[in-house]
C-alpha positions, -999 to +999 in steps of 0.1 A: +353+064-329+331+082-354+342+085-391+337+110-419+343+104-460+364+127-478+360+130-511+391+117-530+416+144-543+447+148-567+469+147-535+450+123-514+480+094-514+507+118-500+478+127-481+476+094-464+514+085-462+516+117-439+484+104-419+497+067-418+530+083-404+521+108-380+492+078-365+528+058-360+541+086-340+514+089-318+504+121-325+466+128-315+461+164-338+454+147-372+429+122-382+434+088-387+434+075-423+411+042-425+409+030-457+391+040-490+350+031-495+336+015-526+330+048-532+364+061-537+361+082-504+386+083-476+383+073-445+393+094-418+386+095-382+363+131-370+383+152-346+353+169-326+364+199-314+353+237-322+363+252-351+358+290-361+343+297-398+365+315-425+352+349-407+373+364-376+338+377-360+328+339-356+357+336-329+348+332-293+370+352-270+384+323-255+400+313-291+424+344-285+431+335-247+468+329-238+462+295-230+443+284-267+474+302-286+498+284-262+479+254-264+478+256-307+518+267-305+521+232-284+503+216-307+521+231-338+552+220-320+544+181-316+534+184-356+565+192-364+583+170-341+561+141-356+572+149-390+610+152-384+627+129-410+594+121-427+599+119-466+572+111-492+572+078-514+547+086-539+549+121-562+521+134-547+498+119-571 
């Protein structure tokens, strides 16, 4: 499994509840929170797949095929599924 370090931001705790929780739940669409480096970087597992820039022209035309948007709907679905009954312990501090 390769890594990558996040910078550390105001959020980052409610951050990593949400992570540790949807990791419980088994679901695969979100990294995996591993810790914070000496650094005071997160830890998070890298998802390799392609992702378009901020620009629309970047897109392939397989991004808009029937089976990516049914695929991303699916996976939208299991999101929210994961996070049913989910409630935050910190403030999100």
């Amino acid at each position: 499994m390769q890594f990558i370090l996040n910078k550390s931001k105001l959020i980052t705790s409610s951050n990593h509840e949400l992570l540790k929780h949807l990791e419980k739940q088994d679901f695969k669409g979100a990294p995996r929170f591993s810790g914070i480096d000496d650094s005071d970087r997160e830890i998070l597992s890298f998802i390799g797949e392609e992702v378009p820039g901020n620009n629309y022209y970047e897109l392939e035309s397989y991004m808009w095929s029937d089976e990516t948007l049914t695929g991303l709907a699916r996976l939208m679905r299991y999101f929210h599924d994961a996070t049913k009954g989910f409630t935050f312990i910190t403030d999100g501090k």
